[in-house]
C-alpha positions as a LaTeX table, in Angstrom:
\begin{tabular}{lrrr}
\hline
Residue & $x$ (\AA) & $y$ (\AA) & $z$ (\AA) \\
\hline
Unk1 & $-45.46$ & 125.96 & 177.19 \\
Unk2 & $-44.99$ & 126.76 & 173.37 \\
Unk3 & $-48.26$ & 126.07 & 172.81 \\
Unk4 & $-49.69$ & 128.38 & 174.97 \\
Unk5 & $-47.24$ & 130.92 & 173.20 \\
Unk6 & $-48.47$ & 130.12 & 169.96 \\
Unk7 & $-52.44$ & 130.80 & 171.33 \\
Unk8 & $-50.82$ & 134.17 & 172.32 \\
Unk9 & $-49.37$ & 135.09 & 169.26 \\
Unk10 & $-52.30$ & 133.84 & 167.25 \\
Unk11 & $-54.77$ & 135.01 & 169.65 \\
Unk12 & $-53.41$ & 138.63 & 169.41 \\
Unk13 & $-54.37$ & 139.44 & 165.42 \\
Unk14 & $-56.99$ & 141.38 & 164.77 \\
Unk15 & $-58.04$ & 142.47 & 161.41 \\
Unk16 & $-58.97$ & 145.83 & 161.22 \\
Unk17 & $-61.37$ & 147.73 & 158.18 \\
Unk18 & $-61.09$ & 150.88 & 157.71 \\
Unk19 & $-63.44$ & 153.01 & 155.32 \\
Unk20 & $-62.32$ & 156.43 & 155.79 \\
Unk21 & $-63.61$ & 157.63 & 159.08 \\
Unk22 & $-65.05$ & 154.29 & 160.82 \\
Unk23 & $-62.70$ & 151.08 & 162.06 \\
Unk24 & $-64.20$ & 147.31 & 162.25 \\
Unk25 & $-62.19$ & 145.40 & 164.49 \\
Unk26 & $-62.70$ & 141.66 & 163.98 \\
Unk27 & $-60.65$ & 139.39 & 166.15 \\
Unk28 & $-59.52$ & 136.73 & 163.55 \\
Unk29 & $-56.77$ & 135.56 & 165.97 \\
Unk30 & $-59.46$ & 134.52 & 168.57 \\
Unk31 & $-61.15$ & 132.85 & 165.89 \\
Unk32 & $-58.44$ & 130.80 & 164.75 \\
Unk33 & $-57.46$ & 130.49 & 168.08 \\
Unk34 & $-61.12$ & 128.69 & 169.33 \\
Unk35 & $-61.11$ & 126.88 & 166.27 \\
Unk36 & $-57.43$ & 125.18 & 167.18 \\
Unk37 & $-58.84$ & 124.73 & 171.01 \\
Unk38 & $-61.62$ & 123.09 & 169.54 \\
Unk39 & $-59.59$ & 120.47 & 167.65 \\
Unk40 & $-56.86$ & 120.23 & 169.83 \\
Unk41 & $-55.57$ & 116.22 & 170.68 \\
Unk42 & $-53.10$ & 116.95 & 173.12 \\
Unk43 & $-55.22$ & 119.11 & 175.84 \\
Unk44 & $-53.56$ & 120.68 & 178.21 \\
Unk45 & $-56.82$ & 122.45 & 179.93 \\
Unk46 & $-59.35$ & 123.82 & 177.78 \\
Unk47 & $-59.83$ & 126.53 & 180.16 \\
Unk48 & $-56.57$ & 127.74 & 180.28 \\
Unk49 & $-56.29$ & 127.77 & 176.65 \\
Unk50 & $-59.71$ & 130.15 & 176.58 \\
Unk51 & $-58.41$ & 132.64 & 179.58 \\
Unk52 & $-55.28$ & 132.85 & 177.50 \\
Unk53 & $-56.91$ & 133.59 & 174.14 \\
Unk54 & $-58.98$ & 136.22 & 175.93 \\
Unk55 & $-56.36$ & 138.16 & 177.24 \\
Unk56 & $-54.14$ & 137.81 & 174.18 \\
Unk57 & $-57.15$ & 139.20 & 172.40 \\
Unk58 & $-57.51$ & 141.82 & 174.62 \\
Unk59 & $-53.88$ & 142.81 & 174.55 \\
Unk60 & $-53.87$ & 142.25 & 170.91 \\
Unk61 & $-56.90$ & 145.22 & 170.92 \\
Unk62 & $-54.78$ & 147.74 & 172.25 \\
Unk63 & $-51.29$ & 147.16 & 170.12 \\
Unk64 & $-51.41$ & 147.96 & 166.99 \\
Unk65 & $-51.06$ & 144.39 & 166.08 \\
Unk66 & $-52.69$ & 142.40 & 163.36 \\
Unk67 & $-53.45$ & 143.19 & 159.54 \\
Unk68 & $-55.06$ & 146.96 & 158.29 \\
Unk69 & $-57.25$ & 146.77 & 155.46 \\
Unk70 & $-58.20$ & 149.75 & 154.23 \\
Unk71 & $-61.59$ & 150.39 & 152.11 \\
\hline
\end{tabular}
């Protein structure tokens, strides 16, 4: 259970660019996320671990979560 809390917390990050008028979203949480799923020993179900990355990065895309770099 807290490690499908942790792929929501990671999984919601996103690292948004700004340069004046246009926004890059990158989803570095997903990332990190699919890199930890990846390399995971102690697998709960690898599918689970995706659907819950993909809505945490979905979510994530919405909130104003995550780190704002500005340009």
């Amino acid at each position: 259970m807290l490690k499908l809390v942790l792929f929501i917390i990671i999984g919601s990050q996103w690292l948004r660019v700004t340069n004046g008028v246009s926004v890059l979203p990158v989803p570095i949480g997903f990332i990190i996320g699919l890199i930890f799923t990846t390399y995971d020993h102690f697998i709960i179900d690898r599918k689970i671990e995706y659907a819950v990355l993909l809505m945490a990065a979905f979510i994530g895309f919405w909130i104003p979560m995550g780190i704002n770099l500005i340009v």
